[in-house]
N, C-alpha and C positions, 0 to 999 in steps of 0.2 A: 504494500500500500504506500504511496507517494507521502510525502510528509507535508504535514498541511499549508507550510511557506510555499512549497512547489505549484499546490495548489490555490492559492490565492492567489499568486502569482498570475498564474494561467486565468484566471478569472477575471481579475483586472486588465491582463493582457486583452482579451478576448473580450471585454466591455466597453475599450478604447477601439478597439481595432476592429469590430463589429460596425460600427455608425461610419467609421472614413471608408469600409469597404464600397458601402451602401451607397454612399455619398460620390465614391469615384464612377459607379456604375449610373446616376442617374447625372449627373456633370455628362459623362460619355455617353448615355444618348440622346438627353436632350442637346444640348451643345454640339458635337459633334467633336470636341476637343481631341488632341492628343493625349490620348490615357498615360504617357511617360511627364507629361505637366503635371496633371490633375495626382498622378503618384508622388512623386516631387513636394509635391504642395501636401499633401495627407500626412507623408513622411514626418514632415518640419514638424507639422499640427502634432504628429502624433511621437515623435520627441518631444516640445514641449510639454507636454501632458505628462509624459514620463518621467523629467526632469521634474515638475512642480510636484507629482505623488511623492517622489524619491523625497524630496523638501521637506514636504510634510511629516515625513515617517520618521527624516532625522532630526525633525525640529520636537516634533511627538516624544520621542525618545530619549532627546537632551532634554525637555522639559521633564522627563519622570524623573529620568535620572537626578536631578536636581531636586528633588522634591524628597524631604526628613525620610526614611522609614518607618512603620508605623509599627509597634511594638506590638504584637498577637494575643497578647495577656491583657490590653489596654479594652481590646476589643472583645473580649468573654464578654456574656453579659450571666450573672449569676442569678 
């Protein structure tokens, strides 16, 4: 069984990469464009988006990281 990084991974991949696929096929036939533009262009789109998730995860993760640990005993409730 894949380990669930793998898998979210792949799920995120395939939720960005879903809509620009979508997106290149109807740019190509309504338009008439060259599909190696309209690829081009999806790519950038869809680097960006992966750079700004990446952001988030590491800004997500320096923020816990910085944050007290919270003592397990604190949190019983008796």
């Amino acid at each position: 069984m894949p380990s669930l990084a793998f898998i979210e991974f792949a799920i995120i991949l395939s939720a960005i990469l879903s809509p620009l696929i979508l997106i290149n096929l109807v740019v190509y036939v309504v338009k008439k464009e060259i599909i190696k533009t309209t690829l081009l262009r999806s790519l950038k789109v869809f680097l960006a988006a992966l750079v700004v998730i990446t952001f988030i995860g590491l800004f997500t993760k320096w923020y816990h990281s910085q944050q007290p640990k919270q003592d397990p005993l604190i949190m019983k409730h008796n």
